[in-house]
N, C-alpha and C positions, 0 to 999 in steps of 0.2 A: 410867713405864717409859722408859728410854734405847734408842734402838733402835740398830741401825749398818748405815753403809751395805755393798752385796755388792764395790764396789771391793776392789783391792788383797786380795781372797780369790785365793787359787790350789789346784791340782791337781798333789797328787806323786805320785808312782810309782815303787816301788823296784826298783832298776838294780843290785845286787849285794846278799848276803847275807852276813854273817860269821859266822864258826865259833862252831860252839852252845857255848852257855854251860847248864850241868845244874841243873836249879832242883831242890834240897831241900826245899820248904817254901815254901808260899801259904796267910796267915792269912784267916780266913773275920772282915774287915770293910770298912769305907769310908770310902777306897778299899786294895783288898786290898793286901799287900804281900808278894812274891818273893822268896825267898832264894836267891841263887845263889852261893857264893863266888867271889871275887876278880874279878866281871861284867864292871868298866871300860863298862858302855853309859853312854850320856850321856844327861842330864836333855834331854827331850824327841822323845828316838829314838823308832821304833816298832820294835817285833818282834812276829816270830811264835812261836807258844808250839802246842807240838806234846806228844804222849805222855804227857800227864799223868791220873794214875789217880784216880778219888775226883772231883774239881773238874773235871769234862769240857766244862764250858760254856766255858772257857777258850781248848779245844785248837782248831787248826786258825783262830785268830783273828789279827787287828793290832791289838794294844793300844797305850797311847802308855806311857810311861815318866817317872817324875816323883820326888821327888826319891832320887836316885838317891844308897846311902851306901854304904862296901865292898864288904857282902855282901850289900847288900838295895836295892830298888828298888819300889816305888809303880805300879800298875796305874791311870793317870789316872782317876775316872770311873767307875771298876771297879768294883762294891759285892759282893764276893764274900761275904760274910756272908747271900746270898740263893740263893748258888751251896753243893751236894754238896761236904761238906767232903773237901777235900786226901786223899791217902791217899799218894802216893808218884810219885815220877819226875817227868820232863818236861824240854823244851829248850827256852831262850828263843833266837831267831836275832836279833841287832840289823841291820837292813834300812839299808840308804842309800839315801834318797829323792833322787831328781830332779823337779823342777818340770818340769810336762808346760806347755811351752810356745805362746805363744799362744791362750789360750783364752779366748774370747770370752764364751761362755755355759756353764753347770754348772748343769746340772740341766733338768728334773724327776729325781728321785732316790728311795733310799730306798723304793719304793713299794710296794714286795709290804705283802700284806696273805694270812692263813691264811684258808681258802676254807672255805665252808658245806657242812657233812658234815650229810645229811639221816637222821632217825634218826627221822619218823615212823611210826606206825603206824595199824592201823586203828580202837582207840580210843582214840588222839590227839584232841583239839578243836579244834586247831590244828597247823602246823607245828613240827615239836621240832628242833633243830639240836645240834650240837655243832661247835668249832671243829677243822680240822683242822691239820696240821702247817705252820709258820709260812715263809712265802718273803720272804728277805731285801730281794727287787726288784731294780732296776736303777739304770742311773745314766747318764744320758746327757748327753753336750758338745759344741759345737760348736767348732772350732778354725782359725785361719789355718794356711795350708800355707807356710811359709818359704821360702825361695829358696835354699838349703843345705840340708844332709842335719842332719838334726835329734838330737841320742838319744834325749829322752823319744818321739817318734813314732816313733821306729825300734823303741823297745822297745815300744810299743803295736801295732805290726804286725808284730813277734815274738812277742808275747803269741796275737794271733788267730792267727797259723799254725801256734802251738803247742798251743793250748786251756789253757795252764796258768794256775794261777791266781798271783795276784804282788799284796804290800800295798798297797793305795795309801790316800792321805790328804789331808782337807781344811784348808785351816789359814786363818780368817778375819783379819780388819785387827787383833782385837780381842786375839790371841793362841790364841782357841778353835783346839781342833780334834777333827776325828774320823776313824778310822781302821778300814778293812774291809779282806778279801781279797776279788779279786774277776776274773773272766778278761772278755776283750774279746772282745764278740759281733760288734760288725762297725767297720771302718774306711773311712768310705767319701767318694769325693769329690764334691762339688756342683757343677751345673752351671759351664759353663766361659762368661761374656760380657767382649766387649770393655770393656765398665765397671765389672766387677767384680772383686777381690780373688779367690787361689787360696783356696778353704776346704773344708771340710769336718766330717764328721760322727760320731762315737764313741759306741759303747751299751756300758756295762760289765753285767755282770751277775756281781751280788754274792755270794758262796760261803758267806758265814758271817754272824752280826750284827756289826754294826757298836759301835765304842765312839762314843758318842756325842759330841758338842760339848760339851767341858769345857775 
C-alpha cells in the first residue's frame, strides 16, 4: 500500500454561491450522474444540491463534480444506485471555494457516530440495542491569525455570527477530496506569549454526510 503524506492538504470554504442551475434527472449508479441543461459548472466544483424529490439523500449536501458534459455532470464518489430512486425537481448551486488560510492542523474530524437506542426488556438475556439516527460529527482546525484582515477567516467568523451552514471541502496532495456542509461552532483565540505565533482554534460542526475522499 502507497500511503501519502498530510502536507500540502488544505481547507476551502465557500465565499459565494451562483445561480441555481434545475436538475431534471439523477441516474440511480456509480457514480450517479445529474442532468441539468446548459450547467457550465466545472469539472471539480462543488455544489449544493437542494429540492429534490424521490433521491432525498442527496438534498441539502456538497457534492464534488466530475466529468462534467453539456447537460450532464457526475456526482464524484456518489453511488446513487444505493440511494431512493429520483422522482423530480432539485437545484444544483455551483459554490466558489476559498482556501481557509494558514492552517496548521485538520482535524480530529468526521467523528459522530449513531448512539445506542436501548430496546431491552424484561425477558431479554442480555442487552438489545438498536442504532439510532446517524451524527455527521465535527471537524476541528487549528490556524495562524495573519497580520492582515484575512477572507477565508473573516468568512469563518461570519459563519459563527450567523449560525448558517456554507460547503466546505478537503482537497489532499494526491488530488482526493471530500466535501460536507457544515456551520462554525466556535472561533477562538489561544493564549497570547512573548514567544509565540498569533493562533488559534476552529470546531465545525457538520450538517449533513459528507462525500467522501475520491
Amino acid at each position: 500500500m502507497t500511503q501519502q503524506a498530510a502536507k500540502q492538504a488544505y481547507l476551502s470554504v465557500s465565499t459565494a454561491e451562483a445561480a441555481a442551475d434545475t436538475i431534471t434527472g439523477i441516474s440511480a449508479a456509480n457514480p450517479g450522474v445529474v442532468t441539468a441543461a446548459s450547467h457550465g459548472i466545472a469539472d471539480g466544483a462543488i455544489v449544493r444540491i437542494t429540492g429534490v424529490l424521490g433521491m432525498l439523500q442527496v438534498n441539502n449536501r456538497a457534492l464534488v463534480v466530475d466529468n462534467p458534459a453539456a447537460n450532464t455532470f457526475e456526482l464524484k464518489g456518489e453511488d446513487t444506485s444505493v440511494h431512493t430512486p429520483y422522482a423530480s425537481g432539485g437545484q444544483a448551486f455551483a459554490q466558489t471555494m476559498t482556501e481557509v488560510s494558514y492552517c496548521r492542523v485538520l482535524g480530529p474530524g468526521f467523528n459522530g457516530e449513531a448512539p445506542d437506542v436501548d430496546v431491552s426488556h424484561l425477558r431479554s438475556l442480555e442487552n438489545e440495542t438498536l442504532l439510532g439516527m446517524n451524527d455527521p460529527g465535527t471537524l476541528d482546525l487549528q490556524l495562524w491569525y495573519p497580520s492582515v484582515v484575512d477572507t477565508s477567516h473573516a468568512r469563518l467568523r461570519a459563519l459563527k455570527r450567523s449560525g448558517a451552514a456554507a460547503a466546505f471541502s478537503i482537497t489532499l496532495a494526491s488530488g482526493q477530496i471530500a466535501a460536507f456542509m457544515a456551520s462554525v461552532k466556535s472561533f477562538t483565540l489561544e493564549p497570547l506569549n512573548k514567544d509565540g505565533a498569533v493562533g488559534g482554534t476552529c470546531s465545525l460542526r457538520l450538517r449533513a454526510g459528507e462525500s467522501w475522499f475520491a
